[in-house]
C-alpha positions as CSV (number, residue, x, y, z in Angstrom):
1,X,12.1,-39.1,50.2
2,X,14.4,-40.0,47.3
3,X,12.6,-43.0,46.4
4,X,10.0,-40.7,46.3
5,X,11.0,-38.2,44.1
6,X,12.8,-40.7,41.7
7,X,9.3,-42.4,41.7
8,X,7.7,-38.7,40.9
9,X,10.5,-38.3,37.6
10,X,9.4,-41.9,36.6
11,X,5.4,-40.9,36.4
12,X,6.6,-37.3,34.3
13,X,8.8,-39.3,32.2
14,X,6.2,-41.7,31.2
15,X,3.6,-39.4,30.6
16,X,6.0,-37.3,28.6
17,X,6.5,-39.9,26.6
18,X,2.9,-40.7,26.2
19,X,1.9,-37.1,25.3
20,X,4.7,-37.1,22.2
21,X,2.3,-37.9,18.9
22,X,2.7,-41.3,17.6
23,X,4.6,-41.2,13.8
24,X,2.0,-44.6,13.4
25,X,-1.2,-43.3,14.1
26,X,-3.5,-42.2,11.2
27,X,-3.7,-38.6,10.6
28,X,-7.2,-38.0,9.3
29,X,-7.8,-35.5,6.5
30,X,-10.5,-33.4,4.9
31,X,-9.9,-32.7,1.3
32,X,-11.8,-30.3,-1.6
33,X,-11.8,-28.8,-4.3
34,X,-14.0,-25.8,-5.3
35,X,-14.1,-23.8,-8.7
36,X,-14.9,-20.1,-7.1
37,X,-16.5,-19.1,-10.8
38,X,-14.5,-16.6,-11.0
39,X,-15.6,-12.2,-11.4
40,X,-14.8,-11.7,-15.1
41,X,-16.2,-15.3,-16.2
42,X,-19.4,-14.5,-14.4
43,X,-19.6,-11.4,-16.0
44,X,-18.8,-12.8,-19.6
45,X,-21.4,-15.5,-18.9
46,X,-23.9,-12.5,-17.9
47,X,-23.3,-10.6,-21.0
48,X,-23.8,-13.4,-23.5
49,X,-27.5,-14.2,-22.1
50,X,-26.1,-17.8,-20.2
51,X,-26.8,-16.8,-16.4
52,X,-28.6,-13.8,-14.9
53,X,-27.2,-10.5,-13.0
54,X,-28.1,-11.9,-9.8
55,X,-25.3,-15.0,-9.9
56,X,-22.5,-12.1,-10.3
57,X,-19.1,-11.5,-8.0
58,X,-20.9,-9.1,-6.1
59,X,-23.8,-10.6,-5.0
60,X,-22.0,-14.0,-4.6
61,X,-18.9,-13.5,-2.9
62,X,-20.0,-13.6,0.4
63,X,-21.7,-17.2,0.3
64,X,-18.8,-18.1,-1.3
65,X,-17.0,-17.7,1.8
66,X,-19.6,-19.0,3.8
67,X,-19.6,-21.9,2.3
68,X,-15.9,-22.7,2.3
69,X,-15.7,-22.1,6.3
70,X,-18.5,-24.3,6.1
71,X,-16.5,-27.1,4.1
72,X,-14.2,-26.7,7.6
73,X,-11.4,-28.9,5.2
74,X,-7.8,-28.4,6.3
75,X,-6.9,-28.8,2.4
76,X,-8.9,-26.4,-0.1
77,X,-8.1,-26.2,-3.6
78,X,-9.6,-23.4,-5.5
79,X,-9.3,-22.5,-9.2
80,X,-10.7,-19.8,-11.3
81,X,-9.5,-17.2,-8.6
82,X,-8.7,-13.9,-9.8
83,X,-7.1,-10.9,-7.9
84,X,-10.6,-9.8,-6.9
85,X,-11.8,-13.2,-6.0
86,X,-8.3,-13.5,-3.7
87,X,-8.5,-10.4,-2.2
88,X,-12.8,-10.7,-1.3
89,X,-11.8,-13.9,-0.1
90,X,-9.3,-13.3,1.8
91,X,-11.3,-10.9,3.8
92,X,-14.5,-12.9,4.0
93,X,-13.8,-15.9,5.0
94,X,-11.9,-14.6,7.9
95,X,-15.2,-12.3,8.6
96,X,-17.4,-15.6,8.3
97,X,-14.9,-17.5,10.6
98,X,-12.7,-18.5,9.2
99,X,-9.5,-17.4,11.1
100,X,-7.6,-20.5,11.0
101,X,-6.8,-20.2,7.0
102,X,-3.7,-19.2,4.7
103,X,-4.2,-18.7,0.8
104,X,-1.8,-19.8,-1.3
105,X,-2.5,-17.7,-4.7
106,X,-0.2,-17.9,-7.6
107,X,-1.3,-16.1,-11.4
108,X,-0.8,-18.2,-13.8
109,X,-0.6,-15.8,-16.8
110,X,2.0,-13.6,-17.4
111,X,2.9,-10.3,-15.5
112,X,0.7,-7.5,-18.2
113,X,-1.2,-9.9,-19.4
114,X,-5.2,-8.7,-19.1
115,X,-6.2,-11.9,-17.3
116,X,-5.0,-12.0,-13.9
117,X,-6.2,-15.3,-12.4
118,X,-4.8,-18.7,-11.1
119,X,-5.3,-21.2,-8.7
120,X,-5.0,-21.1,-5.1
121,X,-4.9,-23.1,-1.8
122,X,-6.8,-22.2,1.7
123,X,-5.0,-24.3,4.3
124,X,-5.5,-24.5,8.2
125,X,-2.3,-23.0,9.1
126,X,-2.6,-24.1,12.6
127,X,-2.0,-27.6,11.5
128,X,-0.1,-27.8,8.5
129,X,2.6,-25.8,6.6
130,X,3.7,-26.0,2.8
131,X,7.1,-26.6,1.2
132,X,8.9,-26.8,-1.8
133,X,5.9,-24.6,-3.5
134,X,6.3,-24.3,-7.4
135,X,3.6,-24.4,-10.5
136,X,4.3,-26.4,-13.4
137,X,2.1,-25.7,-17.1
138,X,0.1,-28.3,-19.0
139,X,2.5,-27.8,-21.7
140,X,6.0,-29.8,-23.8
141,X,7.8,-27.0,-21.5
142,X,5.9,-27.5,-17.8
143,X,8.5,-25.4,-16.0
144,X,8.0,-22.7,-17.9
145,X,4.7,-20.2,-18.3
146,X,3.5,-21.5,-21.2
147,X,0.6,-23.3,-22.9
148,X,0.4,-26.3,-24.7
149,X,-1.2,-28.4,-27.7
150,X,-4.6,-27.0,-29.0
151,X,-5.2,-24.5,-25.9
152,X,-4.1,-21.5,-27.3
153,X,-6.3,-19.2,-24.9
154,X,-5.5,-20.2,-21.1
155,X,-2.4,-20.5,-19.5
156,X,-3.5,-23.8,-17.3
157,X,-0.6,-25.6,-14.6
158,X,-0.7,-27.3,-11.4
159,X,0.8,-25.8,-7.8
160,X,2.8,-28.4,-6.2
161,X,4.0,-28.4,-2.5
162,X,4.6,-30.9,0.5
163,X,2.3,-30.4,2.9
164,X,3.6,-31.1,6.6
165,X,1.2,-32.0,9.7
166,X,2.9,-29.5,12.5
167,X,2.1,-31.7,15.3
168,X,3.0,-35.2,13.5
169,X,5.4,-34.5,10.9
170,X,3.2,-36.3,8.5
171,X,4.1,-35.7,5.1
172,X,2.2,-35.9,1.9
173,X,2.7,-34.5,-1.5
174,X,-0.5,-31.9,-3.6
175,X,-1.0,-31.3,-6.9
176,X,-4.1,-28.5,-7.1
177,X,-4.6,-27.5,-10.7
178,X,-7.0,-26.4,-13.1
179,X,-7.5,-28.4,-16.4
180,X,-7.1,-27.0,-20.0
181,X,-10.2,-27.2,-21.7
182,X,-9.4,-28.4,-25.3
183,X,-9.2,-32.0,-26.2
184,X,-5.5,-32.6,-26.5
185,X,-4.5,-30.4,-23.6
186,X,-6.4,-31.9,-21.7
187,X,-5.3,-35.5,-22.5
188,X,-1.5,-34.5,-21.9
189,X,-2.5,-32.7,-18.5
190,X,-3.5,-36.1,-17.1
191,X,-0.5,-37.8,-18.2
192,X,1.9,-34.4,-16.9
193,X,-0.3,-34.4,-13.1
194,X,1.3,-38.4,-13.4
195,X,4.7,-37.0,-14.1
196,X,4.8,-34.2,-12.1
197,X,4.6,-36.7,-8.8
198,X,6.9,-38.9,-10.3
199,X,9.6,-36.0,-11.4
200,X,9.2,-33.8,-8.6
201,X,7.6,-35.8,-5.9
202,X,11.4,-36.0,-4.9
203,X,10.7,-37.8,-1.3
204,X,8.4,-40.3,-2.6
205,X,5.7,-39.2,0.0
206,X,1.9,-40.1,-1.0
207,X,-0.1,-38.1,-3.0
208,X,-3.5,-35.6,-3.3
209,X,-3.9,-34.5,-7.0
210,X,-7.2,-32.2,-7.0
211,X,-9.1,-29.7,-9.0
212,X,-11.5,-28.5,-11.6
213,X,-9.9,-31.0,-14.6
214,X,-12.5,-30.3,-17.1
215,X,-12.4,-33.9,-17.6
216,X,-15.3,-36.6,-17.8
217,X,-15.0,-40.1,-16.3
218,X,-14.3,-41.7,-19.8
219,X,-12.1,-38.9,-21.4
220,X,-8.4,-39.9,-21.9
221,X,-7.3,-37.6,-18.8
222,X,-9.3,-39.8,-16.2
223,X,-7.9,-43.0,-18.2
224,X,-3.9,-41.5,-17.9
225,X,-4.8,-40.7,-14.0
226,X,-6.4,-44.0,-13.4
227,X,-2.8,-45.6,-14.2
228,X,-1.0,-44.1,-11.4
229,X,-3.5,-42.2,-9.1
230,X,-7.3,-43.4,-7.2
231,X,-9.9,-41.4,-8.2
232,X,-11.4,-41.0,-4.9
233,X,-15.3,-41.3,-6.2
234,X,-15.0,-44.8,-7.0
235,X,-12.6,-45.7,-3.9
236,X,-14.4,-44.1,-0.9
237,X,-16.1,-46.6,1.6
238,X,-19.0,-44.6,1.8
239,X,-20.1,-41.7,-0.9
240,X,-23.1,-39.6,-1.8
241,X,-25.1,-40.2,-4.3
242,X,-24.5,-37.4,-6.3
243,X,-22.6,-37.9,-9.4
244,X,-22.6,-33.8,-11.2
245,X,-19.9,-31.4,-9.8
246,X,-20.9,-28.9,-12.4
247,X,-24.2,-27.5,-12.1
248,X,-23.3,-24.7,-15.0
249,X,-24.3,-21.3,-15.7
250,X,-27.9,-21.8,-15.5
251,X,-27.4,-24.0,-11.7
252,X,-28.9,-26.9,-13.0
253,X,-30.0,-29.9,-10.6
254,X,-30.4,-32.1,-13.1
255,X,-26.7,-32.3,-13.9
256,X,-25.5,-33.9,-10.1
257,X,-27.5,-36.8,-11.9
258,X,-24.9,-37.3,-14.9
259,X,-22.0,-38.7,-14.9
260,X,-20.3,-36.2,-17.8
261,X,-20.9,-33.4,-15.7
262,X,-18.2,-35.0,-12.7
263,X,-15.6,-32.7,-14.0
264,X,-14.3,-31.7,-10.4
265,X,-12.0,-34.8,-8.8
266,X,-10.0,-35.5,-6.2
267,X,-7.6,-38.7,-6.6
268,X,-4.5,-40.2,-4.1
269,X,-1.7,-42.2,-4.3
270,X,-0.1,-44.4,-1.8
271,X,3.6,-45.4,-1.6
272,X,5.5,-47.0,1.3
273,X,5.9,-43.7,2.9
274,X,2.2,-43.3,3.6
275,X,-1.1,-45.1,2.6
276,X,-4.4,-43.0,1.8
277,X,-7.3,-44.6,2.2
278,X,-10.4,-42.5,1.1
279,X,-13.5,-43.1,4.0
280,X,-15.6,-40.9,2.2
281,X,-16.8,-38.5,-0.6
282,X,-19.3,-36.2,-1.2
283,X,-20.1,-33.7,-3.8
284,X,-22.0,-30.3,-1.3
285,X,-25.0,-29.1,-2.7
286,X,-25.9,-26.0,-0.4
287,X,-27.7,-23.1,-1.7
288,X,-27.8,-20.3,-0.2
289,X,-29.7,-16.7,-0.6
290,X,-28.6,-15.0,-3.2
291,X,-30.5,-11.3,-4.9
292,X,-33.5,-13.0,-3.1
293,X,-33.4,-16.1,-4.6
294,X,-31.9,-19.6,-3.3
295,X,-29.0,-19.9,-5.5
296,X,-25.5,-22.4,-5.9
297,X,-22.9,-19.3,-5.0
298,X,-20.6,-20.8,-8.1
299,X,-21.3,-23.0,-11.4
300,X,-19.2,-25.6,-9.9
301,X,-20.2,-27.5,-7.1
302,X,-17.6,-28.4,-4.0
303,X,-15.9,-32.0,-3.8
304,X,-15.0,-33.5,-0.6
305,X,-13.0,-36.3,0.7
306,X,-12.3,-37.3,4.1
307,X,-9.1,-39.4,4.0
308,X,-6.8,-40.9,6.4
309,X,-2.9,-40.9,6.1
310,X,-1.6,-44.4,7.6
């Protein structure tokens, strides 16, 4: 009978040490990015003639949500998302099934300022959680609310935060930001995403950088990224062959054609706590109906990569 039993606390030991996650094994990702087009743009974009009254908020925010419980990633960037825009959100994509998802929303103007908008995460919350959250500003003075060089209209930063895999501990490090706009703003915000892992990447974990960057392929932002990062287009095993991210106000499908309109990206870095290794990319094209017509639900298109952490 003892042998027995000390046979029986052998068998639940072993499997209990078989059912413990291995700190080896590759955690497999899926990452995006998705500019939401956000209420008041739309409406600005109405009233100056560029899009029609069918591609507004209104009438858009519920594929909009559709489509991102589509994407199904566990890591969403968003950017242009306004108060409006995070609260539909919020509300819809738990509606369309969703459930699973947190928003991380932070404004990135200043409290009384008339624009209240700023960039914002969805994560699966039943897999990972976020730490050490802070924004930093494409500008000489990134740690405070501030802009920077010749963009003197939008306040434009980066959210940083460790993200943690609950059941692995897996760690990695995100930047999700929206680009500035002008020239020289832009230029410095690649060469600030490239110091902001450095500076506060303080645990030397690998890195996601992701977002709208308003930046082509041959711009100096893409060039300062390049140095440090993997832009995840040109490293992925297997990719679509859409090029575009942007289809613009007027939804354009001649634009996933062209290679200035890849302005949404997604890049990684390794280091020796973690490598990233991009398996694939693809840029989604859905439409869906819109006012009665078969319309893109934003002006931006949605980037995804599936990536492994090793």
């Amino acid at each position: 009978m003892k042998k027995i039993l000390l046979l029986a606390a052998a068998l639940v030991a072993m499997f209990a040490v078989e059912a413990k996650p291995k700190k080896d094994a590759e955690l497999n990702l899926k990452i995006g990015t998705y500019n939401v087009w956000s209420h008041s743009a739309r409406q600005w974009q109405i009233k100056k003639g560029a899009t029609t009254e069918s591609r507004n908020w209104e009438n858009s925010k519920k594929a909009v949500a559709e489509l991102i419980v589509k994407l199904d990633c566990d890591i969403l960037g968003m950017q242009e998302v306004t108060s409006v825009c995070r609260d539909d959100l919020a509300k819809l994509v738990k509606k369309a099934g969703g459930k699973k998802y947190k928003l991380w929303w932070v404004n990135t103007y200043p409290e009384g300022h008339k624009n209240v908008v700023g960039n914002a995460v969805f994560y699966d919350k039943r897999k990972f959680k976020l730490s050490e959250q802070n924004i930093y500003y494409f500008s000489p003075t990134p740690e405070k609310m501030s802009k920077g060089w010749d963009c003197k209209r939008h306040y434009r930063a980066s959210l940083v935060t460790v993200v943690t895999h609950k059941k692995t501990g897996k760690q990695f490090f995100l930047l999700a930001t929206h680009g500035p706009l002008k020239k020289e703003a832009n230029a410095n915000a690649g060469r600030l995403l490239v110091e902001f892992d450095k500076t506060y990447n303080k645990a030397g974990l690998p890195s996601i950088a992701l977002g709208d960057m308003n930046a082509r392929p041959n711009q100096a932002f893409h060039k300062a990224m390049c140095a440090h990062f993997e832009d995840c287009f040109l490293v992925a095993e297997e990719k679509c062959g859409t090029i575009g991210t942007f289809n613009s106000s007027k939804g354009s499908d001649r634009n996933f054609t062209v290679s200035n309109r890849r302005i949404d990206h997604i890049y990684v870095h390794s280091t020796d706590k973690g490598e990233l290794k991009v398996k694939k990319y693809y840029v989604n094209r859905d439409k869906y109906k819109i006012d009665g017509q078969m319309l893109y639900p934003s002006d931006h298109n949605p980037v995804v990569a599936e990536i492994t952490l090793k």
